[in-house]
Backbone as CSV, one residue per row, in Angstrom:
resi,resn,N_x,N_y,N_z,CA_x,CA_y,CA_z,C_x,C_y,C_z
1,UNK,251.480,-89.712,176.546,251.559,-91.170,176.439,252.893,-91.640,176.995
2,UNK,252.849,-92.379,177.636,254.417,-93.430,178.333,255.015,-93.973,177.683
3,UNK,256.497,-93.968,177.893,256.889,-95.073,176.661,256.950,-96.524,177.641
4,UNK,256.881,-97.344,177.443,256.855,-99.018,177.924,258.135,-99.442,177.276
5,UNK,258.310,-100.470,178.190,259.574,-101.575,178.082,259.390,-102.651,178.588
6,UNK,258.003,-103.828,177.318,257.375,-104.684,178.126,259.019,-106.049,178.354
7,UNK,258.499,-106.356,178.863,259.212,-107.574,179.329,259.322,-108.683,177.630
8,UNK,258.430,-109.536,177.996,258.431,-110.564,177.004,257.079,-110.709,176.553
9,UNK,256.542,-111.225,175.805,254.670,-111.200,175.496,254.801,-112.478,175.696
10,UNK,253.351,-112.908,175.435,252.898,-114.445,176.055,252.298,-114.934,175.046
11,UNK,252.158,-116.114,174.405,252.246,-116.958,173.396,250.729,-117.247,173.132
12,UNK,249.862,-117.027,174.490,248.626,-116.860,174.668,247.897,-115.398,174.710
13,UNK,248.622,-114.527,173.997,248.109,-113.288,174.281,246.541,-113.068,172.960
14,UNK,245.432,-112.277,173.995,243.907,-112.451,173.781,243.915,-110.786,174.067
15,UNK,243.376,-110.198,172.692,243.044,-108.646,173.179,243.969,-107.410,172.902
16,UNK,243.864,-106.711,173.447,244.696,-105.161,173.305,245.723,-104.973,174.669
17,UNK,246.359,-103.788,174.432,246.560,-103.412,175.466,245.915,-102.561,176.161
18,UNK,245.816,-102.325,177.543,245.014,-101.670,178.378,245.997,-100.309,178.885
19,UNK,244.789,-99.126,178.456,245.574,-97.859,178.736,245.630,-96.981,180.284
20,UNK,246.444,-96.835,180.957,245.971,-96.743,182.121,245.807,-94.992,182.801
21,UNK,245.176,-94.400,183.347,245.712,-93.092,184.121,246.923,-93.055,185.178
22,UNK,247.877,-92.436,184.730,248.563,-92.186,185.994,248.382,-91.805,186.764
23,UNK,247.659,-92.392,188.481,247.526,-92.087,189.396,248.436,-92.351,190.412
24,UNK,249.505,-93.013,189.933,250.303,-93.409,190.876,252.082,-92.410,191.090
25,UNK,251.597,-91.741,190.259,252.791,-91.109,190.296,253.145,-90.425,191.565
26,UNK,254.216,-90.392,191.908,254.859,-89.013,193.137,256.463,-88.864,193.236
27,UNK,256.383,-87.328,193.043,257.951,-86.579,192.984,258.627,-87.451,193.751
28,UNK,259.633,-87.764,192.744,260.853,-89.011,193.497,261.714,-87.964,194.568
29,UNK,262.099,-86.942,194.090,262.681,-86.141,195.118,262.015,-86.775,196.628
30,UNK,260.676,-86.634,196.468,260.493,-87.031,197.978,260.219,-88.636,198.589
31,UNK,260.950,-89.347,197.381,261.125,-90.841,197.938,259.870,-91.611,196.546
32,UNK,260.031,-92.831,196.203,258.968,-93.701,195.865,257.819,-94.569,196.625
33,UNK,256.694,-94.758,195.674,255.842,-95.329,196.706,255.750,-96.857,196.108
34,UNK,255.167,-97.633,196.700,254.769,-98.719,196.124,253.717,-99.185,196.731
35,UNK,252.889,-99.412,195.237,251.701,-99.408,195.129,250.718,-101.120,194.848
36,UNK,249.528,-101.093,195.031,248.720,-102.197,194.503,247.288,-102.171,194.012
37,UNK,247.547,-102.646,192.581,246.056,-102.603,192.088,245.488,-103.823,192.397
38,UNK,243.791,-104.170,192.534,243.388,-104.945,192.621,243.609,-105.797,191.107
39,UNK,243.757,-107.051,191.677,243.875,-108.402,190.653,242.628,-108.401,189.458
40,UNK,242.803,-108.324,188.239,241.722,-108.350,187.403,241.011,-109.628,187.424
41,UNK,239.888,-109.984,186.522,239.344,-111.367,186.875,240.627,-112.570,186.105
42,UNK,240.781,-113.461,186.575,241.346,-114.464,186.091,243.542,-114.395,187.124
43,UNK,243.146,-113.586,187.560,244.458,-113.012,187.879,244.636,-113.153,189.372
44,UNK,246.284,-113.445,190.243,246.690,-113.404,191.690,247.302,-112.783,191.758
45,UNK,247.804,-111.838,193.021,249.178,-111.493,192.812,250.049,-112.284,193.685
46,UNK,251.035,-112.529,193.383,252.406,-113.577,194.207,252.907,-112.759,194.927
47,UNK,253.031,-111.045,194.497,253.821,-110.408,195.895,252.784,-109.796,196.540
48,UNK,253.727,-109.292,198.090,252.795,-108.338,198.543,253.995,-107.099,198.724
49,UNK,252.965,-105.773,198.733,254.050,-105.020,198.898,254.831,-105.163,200.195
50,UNK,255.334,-105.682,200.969,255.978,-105.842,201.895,257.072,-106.753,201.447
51,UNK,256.845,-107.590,200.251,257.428,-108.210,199.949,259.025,-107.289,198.829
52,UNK,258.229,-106.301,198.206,258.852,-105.513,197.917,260.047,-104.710,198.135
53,UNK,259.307,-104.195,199.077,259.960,-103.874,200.465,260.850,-104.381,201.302
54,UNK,260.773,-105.891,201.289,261.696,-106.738,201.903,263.020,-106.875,201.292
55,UNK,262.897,-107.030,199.480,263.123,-107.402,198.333,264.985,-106.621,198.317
56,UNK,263.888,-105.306,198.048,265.028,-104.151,197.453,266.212,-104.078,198.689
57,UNK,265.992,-104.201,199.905,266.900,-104.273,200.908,268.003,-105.751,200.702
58,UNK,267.902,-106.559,199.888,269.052,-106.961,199.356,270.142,-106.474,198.867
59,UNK,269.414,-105.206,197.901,270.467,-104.998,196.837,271.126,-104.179,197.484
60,UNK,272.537,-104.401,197.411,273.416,-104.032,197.847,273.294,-101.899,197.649
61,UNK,273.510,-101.732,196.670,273.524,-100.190,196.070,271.702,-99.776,195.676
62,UNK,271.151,-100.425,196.535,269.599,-99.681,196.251,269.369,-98.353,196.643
63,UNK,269.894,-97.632,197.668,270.026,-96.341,197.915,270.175,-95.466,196.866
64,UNK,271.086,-95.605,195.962,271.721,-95.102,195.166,270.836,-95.397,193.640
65,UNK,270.846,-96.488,193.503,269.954,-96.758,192.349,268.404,-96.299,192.133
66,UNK,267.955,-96.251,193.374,266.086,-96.067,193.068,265.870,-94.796,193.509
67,UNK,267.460,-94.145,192.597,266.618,-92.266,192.655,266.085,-92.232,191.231
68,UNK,265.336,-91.512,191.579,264.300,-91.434,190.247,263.084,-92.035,189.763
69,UNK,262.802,-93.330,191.151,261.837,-94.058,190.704,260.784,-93.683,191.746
70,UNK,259.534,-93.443,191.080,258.408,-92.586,191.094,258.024,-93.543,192.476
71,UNK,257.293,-94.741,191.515,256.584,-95.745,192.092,256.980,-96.968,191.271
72,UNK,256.301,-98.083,192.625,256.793,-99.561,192.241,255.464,-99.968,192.212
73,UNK,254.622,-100.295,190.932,253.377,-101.074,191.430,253.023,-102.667,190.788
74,UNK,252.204,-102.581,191.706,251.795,-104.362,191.598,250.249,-103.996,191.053
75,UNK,250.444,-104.715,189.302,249.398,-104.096,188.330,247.974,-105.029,188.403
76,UNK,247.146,-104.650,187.584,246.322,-105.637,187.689,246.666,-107.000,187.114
77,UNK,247.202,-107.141,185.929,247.212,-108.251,185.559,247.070,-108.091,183.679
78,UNK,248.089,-108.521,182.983,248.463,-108.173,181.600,248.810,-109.388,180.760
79,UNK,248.131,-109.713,179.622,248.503,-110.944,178.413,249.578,-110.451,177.874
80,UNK,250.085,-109.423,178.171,250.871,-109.268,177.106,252.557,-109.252,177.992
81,UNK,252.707,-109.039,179.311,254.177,-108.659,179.520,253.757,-109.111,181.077
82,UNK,254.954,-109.588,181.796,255.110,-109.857,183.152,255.199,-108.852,183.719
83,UNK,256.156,-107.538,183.196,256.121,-106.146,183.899,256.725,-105.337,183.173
84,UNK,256.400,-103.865,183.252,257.418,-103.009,182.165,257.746,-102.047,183.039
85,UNK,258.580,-100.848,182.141,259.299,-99.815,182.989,258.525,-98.524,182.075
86,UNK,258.113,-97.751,182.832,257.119,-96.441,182.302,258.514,-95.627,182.756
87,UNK,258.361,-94.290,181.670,259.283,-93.349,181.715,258.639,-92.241,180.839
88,UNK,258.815,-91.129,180.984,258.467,-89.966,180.392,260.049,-88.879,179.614
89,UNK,260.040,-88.616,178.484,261.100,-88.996,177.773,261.359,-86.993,178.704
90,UNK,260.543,-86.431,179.074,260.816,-84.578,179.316,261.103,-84.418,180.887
91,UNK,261.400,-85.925,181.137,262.295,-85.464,182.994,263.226,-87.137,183.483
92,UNK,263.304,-87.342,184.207,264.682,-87.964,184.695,264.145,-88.934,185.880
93,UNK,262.560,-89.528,185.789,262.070,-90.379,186.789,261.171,-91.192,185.691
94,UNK,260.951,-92.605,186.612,260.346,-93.772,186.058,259.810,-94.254,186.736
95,UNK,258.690,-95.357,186.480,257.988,-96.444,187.230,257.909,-97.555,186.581
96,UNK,258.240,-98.464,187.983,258.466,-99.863,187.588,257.064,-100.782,188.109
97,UNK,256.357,-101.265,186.924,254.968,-102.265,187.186,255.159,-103.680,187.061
98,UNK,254.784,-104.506,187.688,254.911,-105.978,187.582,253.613,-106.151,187.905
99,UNK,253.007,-107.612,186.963,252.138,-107.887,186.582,251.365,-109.109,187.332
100,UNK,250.463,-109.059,187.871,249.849,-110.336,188.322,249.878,-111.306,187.880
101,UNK,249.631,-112.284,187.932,250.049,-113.886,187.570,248.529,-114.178,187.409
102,UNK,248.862,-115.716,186.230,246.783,-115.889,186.257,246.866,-116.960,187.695
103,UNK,245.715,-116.840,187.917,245.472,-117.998,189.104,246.025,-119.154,188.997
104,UNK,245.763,-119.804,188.358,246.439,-121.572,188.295,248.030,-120.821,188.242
105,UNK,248.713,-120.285,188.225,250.072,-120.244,188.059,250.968,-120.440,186.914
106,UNK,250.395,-121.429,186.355,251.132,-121.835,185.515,251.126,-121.078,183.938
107,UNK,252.169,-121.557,182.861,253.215,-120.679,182.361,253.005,-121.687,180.846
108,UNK,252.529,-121.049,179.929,253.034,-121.789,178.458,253.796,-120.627,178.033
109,UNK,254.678,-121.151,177.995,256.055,-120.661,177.240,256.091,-120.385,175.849
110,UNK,256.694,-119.686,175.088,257.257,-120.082,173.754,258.504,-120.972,173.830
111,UNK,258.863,-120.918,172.806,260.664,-122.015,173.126,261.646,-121.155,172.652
112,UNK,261.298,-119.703,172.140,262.315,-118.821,172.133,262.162,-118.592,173.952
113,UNK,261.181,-117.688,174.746,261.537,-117.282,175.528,261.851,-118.714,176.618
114,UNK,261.106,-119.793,176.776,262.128,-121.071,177.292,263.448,-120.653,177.306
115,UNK,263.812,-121.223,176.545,265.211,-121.405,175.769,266.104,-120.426,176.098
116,UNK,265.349,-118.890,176.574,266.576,-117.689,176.762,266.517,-118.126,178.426
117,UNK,265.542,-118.070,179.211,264.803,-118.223,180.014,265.800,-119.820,181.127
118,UNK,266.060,-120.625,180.625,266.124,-122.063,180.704,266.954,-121.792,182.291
119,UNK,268.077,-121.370,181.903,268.731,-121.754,183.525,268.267,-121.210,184.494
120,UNK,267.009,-119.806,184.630,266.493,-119.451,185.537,265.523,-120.831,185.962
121,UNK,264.866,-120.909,184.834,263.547,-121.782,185.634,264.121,-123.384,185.826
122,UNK,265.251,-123.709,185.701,266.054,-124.623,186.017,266.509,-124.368,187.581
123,UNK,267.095,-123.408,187.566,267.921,-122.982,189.071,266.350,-122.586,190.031
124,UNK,265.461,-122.501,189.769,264.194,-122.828,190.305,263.643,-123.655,191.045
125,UNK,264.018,-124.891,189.744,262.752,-125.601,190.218,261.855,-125.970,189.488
126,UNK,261.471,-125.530,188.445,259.908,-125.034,187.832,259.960,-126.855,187.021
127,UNK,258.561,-127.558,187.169,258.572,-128.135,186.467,257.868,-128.016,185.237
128,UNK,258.415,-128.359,184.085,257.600,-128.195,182.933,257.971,-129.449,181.728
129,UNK,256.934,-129.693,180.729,256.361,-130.705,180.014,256.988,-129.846,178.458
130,UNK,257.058,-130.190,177.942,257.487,-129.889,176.161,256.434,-130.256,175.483
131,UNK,256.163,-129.493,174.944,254.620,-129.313,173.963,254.661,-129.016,172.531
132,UNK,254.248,-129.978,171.626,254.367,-130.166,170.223,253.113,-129.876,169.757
133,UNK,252.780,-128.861,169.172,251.596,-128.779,168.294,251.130,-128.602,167.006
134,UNK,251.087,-128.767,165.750,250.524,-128.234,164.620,250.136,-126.855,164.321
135,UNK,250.407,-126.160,163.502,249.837,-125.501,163.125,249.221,-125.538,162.263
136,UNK,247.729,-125.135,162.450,246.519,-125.003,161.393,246.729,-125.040,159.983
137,UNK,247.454,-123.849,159.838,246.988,-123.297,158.367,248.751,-124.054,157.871
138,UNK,250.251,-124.011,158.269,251.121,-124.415,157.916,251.637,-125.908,157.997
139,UNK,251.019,-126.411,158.955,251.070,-127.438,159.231,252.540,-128.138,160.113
140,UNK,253.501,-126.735,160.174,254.645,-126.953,161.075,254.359,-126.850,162.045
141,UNK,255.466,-127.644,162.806,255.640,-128.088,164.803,255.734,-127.240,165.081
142,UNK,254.793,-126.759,166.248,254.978,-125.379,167.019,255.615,-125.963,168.215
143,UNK,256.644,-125.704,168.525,257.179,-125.877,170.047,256.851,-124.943,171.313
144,UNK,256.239,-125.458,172.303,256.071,-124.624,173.638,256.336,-125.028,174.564
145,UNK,256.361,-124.701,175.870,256.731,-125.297,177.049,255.699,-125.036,178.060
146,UNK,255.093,-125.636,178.995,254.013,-125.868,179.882,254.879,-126.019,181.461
147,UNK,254.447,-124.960,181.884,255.379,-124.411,183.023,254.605,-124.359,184.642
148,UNK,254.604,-125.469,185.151,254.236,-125.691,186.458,254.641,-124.554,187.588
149,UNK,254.682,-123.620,187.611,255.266,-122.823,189.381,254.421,-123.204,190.379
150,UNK,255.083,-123.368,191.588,254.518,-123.086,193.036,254.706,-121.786,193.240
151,UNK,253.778,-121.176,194.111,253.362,-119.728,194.392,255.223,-119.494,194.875
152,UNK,256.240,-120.054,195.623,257.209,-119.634,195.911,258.271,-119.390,195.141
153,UNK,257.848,-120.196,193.663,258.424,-119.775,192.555,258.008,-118.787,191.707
154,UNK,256.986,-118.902,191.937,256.090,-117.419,191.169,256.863,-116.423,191.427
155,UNK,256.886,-116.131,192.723,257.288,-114.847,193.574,259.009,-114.696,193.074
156,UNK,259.914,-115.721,193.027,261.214,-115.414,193.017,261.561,-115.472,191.991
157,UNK,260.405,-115.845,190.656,260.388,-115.667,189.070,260.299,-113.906,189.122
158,UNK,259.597,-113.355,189.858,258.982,-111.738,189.671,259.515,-111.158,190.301
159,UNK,260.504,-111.290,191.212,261.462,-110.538,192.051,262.776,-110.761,191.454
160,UNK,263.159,-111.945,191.599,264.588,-112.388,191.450,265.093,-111.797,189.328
161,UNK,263.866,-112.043,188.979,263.602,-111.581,187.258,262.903,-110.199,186.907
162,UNK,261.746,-110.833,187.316,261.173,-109.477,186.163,261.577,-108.292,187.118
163,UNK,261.130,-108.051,188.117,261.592,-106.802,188.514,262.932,-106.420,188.856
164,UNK,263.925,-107.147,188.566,265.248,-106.561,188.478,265.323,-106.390,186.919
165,UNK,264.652,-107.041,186.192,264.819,-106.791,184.386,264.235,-105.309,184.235
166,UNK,263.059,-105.102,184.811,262.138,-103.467,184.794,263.477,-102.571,185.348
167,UNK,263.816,-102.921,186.669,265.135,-102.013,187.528,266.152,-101.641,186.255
168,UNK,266.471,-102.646,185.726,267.804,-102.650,184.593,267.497,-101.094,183.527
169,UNK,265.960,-101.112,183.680,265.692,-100.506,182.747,265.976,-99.098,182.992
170,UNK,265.375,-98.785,184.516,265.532,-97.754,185.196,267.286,-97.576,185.127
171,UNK,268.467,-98.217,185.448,269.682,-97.818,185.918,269.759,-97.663,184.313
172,UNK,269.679,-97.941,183.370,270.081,-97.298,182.176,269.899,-96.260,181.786
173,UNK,268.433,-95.745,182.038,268.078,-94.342,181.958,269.030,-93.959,182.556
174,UNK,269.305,-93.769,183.925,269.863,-92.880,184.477,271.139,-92.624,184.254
175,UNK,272.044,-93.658,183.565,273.370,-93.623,183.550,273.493,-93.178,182.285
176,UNK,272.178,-92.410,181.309,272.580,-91.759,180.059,272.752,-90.422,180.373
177,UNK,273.257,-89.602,179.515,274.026,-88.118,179.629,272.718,-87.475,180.304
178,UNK,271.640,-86.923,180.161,270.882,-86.289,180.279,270.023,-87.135,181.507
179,UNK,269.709,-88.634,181.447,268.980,-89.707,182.472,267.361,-89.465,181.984
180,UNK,267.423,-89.458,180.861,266.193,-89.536,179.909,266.084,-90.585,178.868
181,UNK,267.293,-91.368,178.957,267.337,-92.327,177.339,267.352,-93.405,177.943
182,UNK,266.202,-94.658,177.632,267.286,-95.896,177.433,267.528,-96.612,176.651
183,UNK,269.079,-96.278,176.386,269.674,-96.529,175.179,270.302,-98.536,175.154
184,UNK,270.531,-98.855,176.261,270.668,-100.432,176.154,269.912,-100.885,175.976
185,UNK,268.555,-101.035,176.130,267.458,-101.362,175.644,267.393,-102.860,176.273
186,UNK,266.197,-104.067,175.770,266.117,-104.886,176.117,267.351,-105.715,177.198
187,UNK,268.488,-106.016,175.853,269.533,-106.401,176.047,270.560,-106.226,177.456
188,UNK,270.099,-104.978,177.267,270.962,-104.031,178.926,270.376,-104.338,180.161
189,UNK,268.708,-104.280,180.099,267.951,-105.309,181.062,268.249,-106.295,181.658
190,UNK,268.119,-106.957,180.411,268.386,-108.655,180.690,269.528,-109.028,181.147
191,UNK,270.437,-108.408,180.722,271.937,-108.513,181.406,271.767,-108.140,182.588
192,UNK,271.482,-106.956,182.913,271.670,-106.647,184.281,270.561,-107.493,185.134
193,UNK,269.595,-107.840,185.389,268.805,-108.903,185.729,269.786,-110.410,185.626
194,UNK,270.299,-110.505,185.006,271.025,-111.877,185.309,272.297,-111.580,186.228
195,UNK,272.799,-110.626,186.597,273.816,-110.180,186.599,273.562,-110.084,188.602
196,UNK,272.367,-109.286,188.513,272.141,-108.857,189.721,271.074,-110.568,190.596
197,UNK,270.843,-111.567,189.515,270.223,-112.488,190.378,271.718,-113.436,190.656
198,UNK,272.586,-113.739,190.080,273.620,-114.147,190.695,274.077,-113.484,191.920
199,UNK,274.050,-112.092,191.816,275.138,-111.715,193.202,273.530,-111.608,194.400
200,UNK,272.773,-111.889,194.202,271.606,-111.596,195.337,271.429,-112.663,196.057
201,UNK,271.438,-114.201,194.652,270.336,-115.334,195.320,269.995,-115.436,196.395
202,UNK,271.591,-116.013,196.883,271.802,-116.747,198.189,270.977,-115.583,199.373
203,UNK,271.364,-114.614,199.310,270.600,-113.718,200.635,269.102,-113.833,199.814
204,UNK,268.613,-113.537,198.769,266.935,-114.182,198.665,266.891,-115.114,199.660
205,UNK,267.536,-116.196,199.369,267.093,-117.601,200.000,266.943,-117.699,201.158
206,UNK,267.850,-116.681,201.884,267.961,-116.230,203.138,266.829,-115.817,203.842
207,UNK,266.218,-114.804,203.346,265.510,-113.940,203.363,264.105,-114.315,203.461
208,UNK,264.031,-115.067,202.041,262.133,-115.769,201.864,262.060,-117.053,202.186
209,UNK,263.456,-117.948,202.327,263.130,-119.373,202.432,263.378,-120.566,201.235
210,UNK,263.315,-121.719,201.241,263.586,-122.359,200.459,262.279,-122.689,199.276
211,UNK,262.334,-122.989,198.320,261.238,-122.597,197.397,260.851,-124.240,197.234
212,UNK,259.577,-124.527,197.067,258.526,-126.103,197.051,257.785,-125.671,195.950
């Protein structure tokens, strides 16, 4: 069994999680692949692997960083996490999955993850509405947020974020004694994902264009 390092869950989450076969694996010694599953029903994907591909040639120290990573895939499509980082706790390689988007694009939030969330989808673009609802049985204000993307925000939400948050996950492993632990956990992610979309943007912008 894999251990996971989902991202964030979704406020709309319907169902289980889905268990998958590893077919995508291959000895990092001889480089990573990156991969694509077909879109489940209800689901797009915003990247393509080329886009990927395009992506990682920003980062300055990617040479150096994406030893160990198996494969990069573009999943079917998950209620529960934008993308996680698979790792096997008895060797020293990982894979990083990011998750399809539903079709309409758009995003109900919680107002915890809003709220952590805010200056990305601010420095975006993203428009979104504030949403007050009841709850049933308590009868307290549920706060959410209703999150408009254009497909060009989609894409630089899942590049510029989630998959440098999955990456974070990967450079932690590796920088533990053995490159089997990750011991920063969420926190170490998220930092490094904010960390690494400041020093990138501007060459993103470069790169994919201005976002509508």
């Amino acid at each position: 069994m894999r251990t996971r390092y989902n991202r964030k869950q979704s406020p709309k989450v319907i169902g289980g999680q889905v268990l998958r076969k590893n077919n995508h694996a291959k000895t990092a010694r001889q480089g990573y692949v990156v991969d694509r599953i077909r879109p489940g029903k209800g689901y797009r994907h915003v990247l393509r692997k080329k886009d990927i591909h395009d992506f990682v040639e920003l980062i300055p120290d990617w040479t150096d960083i994406c030893e160990g990573i198996e494969s990069i895939i573009l999943d079917s499509g998950d209620d529960w996490a934008d993308g996680y980082y698979q790792h096997r706790d008895n060797d020293d390689t990982g894979i990083i999955w990011v998750t399809a988007w539903n079709e309409e694009l758009w995003r109900k939030l919680s107002d915890d993850y809003f709220q952590e969330h805010r200056r990305l989808i601010d420095k975006l673009e993203v428009v979104n509405d504030k949403v007050i609802e009841e709850d049933e049985e308590t009868k307290e204000e549920i706060v959410s947020w209703q999150c408009y993307f254009s497909e060009s925000q989609a894409k630089a939400f899942t590049l510029m974020h989630v998959f440098l948050h999955e990456l974070g996950h990967h450079v932690d492993k590796m920088r533990s004694r053995n490159k089997k632990a990750c011991n920063g956990g969420e926190s170490f992610a998220e930092r490094y994902a904010n960390r690494r979309f400041a020093e990138i943007w501007p060459r993103y912008v470069e790169r994919f264009g201005e976002l509508y």
